[in-house]
One Martini backbone bead per residue (centre of mass of N, CA, C, O) as a GRO file, in nm:
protein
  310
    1UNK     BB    1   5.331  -5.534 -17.345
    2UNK     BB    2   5.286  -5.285 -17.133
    3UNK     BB    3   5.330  -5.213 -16.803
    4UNK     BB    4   5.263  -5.162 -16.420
    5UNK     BB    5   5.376  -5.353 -16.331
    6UNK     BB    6   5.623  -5.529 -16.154
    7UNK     BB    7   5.462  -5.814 -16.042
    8UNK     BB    8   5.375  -6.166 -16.103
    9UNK     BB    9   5.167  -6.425 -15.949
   10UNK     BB   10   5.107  -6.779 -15.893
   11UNK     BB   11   4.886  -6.933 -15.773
   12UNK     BB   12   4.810  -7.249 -15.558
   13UNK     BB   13   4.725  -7.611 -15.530
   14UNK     BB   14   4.854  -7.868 -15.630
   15UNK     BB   15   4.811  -7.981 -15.956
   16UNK     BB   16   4.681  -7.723 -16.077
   17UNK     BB   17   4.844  -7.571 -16.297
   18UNK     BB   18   5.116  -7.360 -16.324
   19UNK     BB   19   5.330  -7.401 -16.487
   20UNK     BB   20   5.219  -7.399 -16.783
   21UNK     BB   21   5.105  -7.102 -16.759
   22UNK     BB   22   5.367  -6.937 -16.689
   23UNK     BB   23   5.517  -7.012 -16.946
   24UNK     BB   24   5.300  -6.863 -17.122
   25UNK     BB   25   5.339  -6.596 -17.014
   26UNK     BB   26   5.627  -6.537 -17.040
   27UNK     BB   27   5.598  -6.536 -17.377
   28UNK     BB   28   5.389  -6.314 -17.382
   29UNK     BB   29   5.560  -6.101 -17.148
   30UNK     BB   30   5.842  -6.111 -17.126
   31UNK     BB   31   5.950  -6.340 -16.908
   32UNK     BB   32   6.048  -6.460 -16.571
   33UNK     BB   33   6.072  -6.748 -16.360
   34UNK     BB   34   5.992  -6.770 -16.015
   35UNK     BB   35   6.054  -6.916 -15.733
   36UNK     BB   36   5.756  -7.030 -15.487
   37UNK     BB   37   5.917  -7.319 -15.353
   38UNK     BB   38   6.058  -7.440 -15.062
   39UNK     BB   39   6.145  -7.725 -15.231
   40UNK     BB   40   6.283  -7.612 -15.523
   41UNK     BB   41   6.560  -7.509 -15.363
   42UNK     BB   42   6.657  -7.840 -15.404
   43UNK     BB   43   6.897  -8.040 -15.476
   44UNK     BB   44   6.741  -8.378 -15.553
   45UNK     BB   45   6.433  -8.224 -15.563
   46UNK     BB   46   6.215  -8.338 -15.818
   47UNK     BB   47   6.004  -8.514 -15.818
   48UNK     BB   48   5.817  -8.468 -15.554
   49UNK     BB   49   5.842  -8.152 -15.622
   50UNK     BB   50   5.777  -8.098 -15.957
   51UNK     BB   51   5.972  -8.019 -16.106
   52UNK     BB   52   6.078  -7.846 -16.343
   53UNK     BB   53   6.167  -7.926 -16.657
   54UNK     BB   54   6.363  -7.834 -16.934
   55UNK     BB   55   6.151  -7.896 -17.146
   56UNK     BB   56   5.920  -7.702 -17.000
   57UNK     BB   57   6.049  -7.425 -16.976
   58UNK     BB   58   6.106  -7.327 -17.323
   59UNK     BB   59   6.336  -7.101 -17.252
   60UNK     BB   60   6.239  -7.004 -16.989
   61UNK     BB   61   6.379  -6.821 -16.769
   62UNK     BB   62   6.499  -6.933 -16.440
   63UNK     BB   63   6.476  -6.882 -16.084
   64UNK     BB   64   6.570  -7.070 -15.779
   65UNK     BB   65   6.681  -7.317 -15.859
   66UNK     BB   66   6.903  -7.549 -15.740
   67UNK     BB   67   7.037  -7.339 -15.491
   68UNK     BB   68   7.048  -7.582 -15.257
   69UNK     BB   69   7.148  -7.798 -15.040
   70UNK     BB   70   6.985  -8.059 -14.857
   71UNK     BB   71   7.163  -7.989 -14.592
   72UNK     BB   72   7.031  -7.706 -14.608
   73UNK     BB   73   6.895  -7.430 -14.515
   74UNK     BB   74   6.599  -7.237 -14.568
   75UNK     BB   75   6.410  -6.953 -14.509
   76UNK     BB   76   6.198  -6.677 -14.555
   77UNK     BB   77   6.425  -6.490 -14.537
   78UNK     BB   78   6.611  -6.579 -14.768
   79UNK     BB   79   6.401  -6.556 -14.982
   80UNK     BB   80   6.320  -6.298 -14.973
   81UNK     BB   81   6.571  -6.179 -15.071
   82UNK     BB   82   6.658  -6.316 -15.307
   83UNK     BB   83   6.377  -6.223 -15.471
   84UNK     BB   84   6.418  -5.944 -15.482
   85UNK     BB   85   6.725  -5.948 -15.624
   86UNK     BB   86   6.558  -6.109 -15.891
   87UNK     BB   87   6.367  -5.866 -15.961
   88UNK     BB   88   6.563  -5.637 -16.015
   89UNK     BB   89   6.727  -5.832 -16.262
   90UNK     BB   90   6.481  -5.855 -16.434
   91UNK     BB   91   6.447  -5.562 -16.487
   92UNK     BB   92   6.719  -5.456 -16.595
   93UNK     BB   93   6.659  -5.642 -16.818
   94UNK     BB   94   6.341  -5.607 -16.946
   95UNK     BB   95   6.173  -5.807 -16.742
   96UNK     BB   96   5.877  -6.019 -16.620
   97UNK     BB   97   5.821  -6.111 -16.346
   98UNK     BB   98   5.754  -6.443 -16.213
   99UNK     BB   99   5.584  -6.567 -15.922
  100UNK     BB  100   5.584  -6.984 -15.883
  101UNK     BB  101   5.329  -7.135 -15.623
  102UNK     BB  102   5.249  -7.265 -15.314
  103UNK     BB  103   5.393  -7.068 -15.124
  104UNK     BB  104   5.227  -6.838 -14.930
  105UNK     BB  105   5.434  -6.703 -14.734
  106UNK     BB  106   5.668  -6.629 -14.947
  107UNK     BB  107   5.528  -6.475 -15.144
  108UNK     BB  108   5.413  -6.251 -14.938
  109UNK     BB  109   5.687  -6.149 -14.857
  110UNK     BB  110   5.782  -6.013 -15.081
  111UNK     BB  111   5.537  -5.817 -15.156
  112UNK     BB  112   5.543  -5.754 -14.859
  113UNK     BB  113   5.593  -5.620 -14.539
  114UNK     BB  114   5.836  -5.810 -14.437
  115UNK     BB  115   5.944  -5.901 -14.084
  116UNK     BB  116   6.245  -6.042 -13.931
  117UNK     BB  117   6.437  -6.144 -13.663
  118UNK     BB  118   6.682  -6.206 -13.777
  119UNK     BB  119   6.785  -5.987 -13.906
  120UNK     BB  120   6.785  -5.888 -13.619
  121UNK     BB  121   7.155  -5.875 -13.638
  122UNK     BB  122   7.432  -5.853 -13.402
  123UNK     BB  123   7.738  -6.001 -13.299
  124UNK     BB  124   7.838  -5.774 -13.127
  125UNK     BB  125   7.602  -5.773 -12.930
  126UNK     BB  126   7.589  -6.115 -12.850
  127UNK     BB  127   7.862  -6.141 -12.735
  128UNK     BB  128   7.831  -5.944 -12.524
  129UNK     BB  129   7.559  -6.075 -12.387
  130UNK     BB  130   7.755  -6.359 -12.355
  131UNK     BB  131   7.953  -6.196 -12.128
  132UNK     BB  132   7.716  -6.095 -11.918
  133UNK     BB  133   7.619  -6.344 -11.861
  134UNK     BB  134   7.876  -6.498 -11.765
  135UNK     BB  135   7.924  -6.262 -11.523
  136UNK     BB  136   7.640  -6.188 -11.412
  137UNK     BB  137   7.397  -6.347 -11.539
  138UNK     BB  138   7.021  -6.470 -11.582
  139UNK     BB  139   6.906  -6.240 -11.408
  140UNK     BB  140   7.001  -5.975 -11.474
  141UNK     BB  141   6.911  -5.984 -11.771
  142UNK     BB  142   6.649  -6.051 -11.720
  143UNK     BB  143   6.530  -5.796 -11.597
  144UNK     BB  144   6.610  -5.623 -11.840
  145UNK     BB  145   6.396  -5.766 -12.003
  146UNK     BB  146   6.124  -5.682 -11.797
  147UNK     BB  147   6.172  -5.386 -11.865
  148UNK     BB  148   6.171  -5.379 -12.194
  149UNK     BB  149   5.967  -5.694 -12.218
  150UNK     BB  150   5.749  -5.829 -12.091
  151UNK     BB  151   5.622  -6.008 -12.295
  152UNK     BB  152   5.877  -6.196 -12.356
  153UNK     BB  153   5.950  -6.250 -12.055
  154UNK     BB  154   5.695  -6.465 -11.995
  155UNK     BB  155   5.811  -6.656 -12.234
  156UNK     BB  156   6.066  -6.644 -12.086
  157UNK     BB  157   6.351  -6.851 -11.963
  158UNK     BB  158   6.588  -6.775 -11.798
  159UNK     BB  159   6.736  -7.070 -11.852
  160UNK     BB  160   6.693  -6.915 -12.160
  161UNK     BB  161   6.941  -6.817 -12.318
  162UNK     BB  162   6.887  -6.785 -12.614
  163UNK     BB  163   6.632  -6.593 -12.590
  164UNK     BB  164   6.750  -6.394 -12.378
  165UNK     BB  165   6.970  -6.247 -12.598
  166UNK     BB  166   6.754  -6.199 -12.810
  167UNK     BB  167   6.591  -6.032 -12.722
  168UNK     BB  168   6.820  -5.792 -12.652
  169UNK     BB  169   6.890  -5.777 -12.903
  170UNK     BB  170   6.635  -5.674 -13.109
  171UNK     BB  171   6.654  -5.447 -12.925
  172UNK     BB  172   6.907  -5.287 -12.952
  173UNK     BB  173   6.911  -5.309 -13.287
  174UNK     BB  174   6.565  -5.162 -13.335
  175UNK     BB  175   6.439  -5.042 -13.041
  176UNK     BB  176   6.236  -5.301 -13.006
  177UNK     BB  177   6.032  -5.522 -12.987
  178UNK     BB  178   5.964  -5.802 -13.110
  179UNK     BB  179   5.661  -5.719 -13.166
  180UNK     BB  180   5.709  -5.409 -13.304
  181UNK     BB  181   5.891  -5.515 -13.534
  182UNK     BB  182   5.590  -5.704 -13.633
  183UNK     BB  183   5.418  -5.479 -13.641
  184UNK     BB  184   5.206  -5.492 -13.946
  185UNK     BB  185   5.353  -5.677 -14.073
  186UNK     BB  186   5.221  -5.772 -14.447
  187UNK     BB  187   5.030  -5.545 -14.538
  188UNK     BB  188   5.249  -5.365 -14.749
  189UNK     BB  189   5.290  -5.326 -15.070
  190UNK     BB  190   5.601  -5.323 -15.253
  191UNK     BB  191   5.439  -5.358 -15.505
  192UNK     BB  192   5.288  -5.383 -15.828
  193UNK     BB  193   5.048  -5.625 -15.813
  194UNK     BB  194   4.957  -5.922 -15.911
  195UNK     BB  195   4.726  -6.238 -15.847
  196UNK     BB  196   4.693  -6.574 -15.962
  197UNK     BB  197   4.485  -6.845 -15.920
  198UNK     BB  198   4.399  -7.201 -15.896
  199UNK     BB  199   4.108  -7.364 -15.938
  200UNK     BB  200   3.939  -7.709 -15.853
  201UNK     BB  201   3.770  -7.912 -15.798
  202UNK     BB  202   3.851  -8.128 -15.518
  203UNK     BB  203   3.774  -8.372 -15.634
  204UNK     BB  204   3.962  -8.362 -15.885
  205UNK     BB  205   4.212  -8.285 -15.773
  206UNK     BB  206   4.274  -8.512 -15.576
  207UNK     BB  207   4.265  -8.720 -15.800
  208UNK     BB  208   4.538  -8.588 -15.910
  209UNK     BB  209   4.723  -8.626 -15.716
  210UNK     BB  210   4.692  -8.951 -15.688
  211UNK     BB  211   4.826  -8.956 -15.996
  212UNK     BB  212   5.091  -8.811 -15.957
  213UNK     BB  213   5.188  -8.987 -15.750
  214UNK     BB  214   5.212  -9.256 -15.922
  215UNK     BB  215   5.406  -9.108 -16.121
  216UNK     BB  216   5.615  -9.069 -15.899
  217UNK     BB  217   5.658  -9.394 -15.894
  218UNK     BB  218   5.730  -9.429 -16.179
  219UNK     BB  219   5.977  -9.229 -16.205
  220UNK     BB  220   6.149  -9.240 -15.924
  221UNK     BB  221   6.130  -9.161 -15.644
  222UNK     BB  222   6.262  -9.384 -15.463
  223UNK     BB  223   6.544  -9.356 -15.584
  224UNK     BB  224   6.590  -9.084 -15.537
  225UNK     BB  225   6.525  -9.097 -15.180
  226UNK     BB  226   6.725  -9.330 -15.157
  227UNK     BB  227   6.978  -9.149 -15.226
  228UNK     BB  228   6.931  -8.922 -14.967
  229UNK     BB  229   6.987  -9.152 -14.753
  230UNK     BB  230   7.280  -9.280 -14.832
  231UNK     BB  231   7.410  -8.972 -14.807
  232UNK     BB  232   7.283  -8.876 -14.473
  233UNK     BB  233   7.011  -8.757 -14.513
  234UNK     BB  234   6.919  -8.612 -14.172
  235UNK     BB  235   6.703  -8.396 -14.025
  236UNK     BB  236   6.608  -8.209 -14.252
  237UNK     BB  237   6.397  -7.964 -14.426
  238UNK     BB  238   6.397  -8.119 -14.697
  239UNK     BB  239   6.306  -8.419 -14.618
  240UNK     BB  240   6.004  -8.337 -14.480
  241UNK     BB  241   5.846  -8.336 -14.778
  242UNK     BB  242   5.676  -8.437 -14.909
  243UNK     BB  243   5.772  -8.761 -15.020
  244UNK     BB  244   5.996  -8.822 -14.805
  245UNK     BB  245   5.922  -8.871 -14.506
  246UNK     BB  246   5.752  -9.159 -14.603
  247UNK     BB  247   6.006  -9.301 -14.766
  248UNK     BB  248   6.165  -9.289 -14.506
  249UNK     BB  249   6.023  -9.470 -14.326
  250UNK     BB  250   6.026  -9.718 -14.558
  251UNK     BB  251   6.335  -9.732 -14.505
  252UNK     BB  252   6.322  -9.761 -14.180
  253UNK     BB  253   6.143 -10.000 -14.114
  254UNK     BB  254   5.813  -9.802 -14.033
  255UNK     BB  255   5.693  -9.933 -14.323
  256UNK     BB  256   5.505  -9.988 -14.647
  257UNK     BB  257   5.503  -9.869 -14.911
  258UNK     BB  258   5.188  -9.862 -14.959
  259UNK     BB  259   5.169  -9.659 -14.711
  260UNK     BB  260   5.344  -9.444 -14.773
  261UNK     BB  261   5.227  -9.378 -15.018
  262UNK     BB  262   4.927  -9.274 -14.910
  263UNK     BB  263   5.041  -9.076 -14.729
  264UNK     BB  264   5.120  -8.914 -14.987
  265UNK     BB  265   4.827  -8.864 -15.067
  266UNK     BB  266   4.703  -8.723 -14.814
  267UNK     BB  267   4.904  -8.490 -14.735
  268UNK     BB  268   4.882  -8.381 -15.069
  269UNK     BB  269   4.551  -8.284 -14.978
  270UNK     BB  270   4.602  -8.129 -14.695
  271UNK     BB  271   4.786  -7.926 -14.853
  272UNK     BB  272   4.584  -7.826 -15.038
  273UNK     BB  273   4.403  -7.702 -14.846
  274UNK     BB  274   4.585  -7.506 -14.716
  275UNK     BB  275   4.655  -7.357 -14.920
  276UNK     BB  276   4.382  -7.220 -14.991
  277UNK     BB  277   4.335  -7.105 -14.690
  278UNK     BB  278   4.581  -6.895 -14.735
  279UNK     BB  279   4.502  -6.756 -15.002
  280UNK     BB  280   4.193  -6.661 -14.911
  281UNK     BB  281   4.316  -6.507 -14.636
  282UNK     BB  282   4.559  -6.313 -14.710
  283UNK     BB  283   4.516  -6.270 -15.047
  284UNK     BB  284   4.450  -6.088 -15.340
  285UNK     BB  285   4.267  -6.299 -15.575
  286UNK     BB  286   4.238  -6.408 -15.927
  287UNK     BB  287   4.052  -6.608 -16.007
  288UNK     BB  288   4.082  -6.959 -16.180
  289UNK     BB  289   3.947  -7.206 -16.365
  290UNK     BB  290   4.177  -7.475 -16.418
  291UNK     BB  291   3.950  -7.643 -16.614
  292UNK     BB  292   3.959  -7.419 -16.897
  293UNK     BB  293   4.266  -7.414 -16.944
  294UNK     BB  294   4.560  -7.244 -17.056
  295UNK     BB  295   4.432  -7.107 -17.321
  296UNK     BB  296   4.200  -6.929 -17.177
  297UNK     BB  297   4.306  -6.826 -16.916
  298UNK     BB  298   4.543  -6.649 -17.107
  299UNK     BB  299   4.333  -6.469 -17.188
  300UNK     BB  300   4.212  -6.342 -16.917
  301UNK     BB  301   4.458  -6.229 -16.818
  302UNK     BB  302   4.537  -6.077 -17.024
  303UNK     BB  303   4.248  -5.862 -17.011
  304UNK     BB  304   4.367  -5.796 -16.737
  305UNK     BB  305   4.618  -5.643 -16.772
  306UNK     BB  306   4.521  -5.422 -16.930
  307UNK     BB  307   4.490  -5.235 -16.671
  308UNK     BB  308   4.820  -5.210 -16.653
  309UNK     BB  309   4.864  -5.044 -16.909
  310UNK     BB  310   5.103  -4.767 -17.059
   0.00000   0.00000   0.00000
């Protein structure tokens, strides 16, 4: 099938069947699966995040799984670069993007106009900055920040250096305020696409979860997450992670294992919960009942495609 579509997103929250439909649907329309899990972007963090095995991949091409240390950061802005870079690559080749996940920011980021404030950055204005900063003072500069950007002035402290510098950094750089840069940003889509959700019923998700977690302490999360500990990766973005920062708490003696559980079950309820409530207020999404099986679903996915054929 020849489609008029740019790239195809599906999203859900955990639990969901995403990976399975994914997979399949990638072998039907010639695609390529980009990830769209902000925590599947890491190295050593596999059973926790649910990360797809090579054996499911089914040789289906992957991409941006496994390349960051998991002591780096990576932020919604390195995602967005990255994947639009990697929808090029795969279009280039004759192949049909497909962005997989539940990261509902990230997602968005790629396929809406969304500008963050890191891009507008130029070192040698910043270093400038903090040469003036320090000739001048932190009053001199606060005041030309009162002058070009006030609502900026009201929310930052003279006395914080940083956020000083970067405020007037943003301006120098763009030409606008830091709000100026951001307004009315995610709103217009920069591709031509498509984004299928997968949804069922609360009560039976939970279940799903609660089952998930129990299999990921059966397949090895604890000696994972204890191989991670051991290595010193300490207070960095990876960790933080449900189902690692809980499994922290009890190897650090401040929990028992069954409560650590527990915990991971709790909060990747609640996390499930804040994706549906994101995915359903930000974004215009095809809803399929998860329910219903992959391949039923794959069938009227193909149908619904078929309006995008060319």
């Amino acid at each position: 099938m020849k489609t008029e579509l740019d790239v195809l997103a599906i999203v859900g929250p955990t639990a969901s069947g995403k990976t399975a439909l994914s997979v399949e649907l990638a072998k039907r329309f010639g695609g390529e699966i980009i990830n769209g899990d902000s925590m599947q972007v890491y190295k050593g963090l596999d059973i926790g995040t649910a990360k797809i095995t090579f054996e499911e991949m089914d040789s289906v091409p992957h991409h941006l799984f496994d390349f960051k240390e998991p002591d780096e950061p990576f932020s919604v802005a390195n995602y967005q670069r990255a994947v639009r870079g990697c929808i090029d690559e795969v279009q280039q080749r004759g192949k049909f993007p497909i962005i997989v996940g539940g990261t509902g920011l990230y997602v968005q980021s790629v396929l809406f106009d969304f500008r963050f404030t890191e891009e507008a950055a130029d070192l040698e204005v910043r270093e400038r900055l903090e040469r003036e900063l320090e000739e001048q003072g932190a009053a001199a500069l606060y005041e030309r920040l009162v002058a070009a950007d006030p609502a900026s002035a009201e929310k930052i402290h003279p006395n914080n250096h940083r956020r000083l510098i970067r405020a007037l950094e943003i301006i120098e750089v763009t030409g606008k305020t830091k709000a100026d840069h951001e307004d009315d940003a995610g709103r217009a889509p920069l591709y031509r696409h498509l984004i299928i959700g997968l949804d069922m019923d609360r009560e039976l998700l939970y279940e799903r979860i609660n089952l998930r977690v129990d299999l990921m302490m059966e397949n090895g999360l604890l000696d994972e997450v204890r191989s991670l500990w051991e290595q010193g990766i300490r207070g960095v973005q990876s960790v933080q992670a449900i189902g690692y920062k809980e499994l922290y708490s009890y190897l650090e003696g401040e929990t028992t294992l069954e409560a650590a559980v527990e915990a991971i079950k709790k909060n990747t309820r609640n996390y499930a919960k804040r994706q549906l409530t994101y995915f359903r207020n930000k974004m215009e999404i095809a809803w399929f009942d998860a329910e219903q099986g992959t391949t039923e679903i794959l069938e009227k996915i193909s149908e619904l495609m078929k309006d995008f054929e060319r």
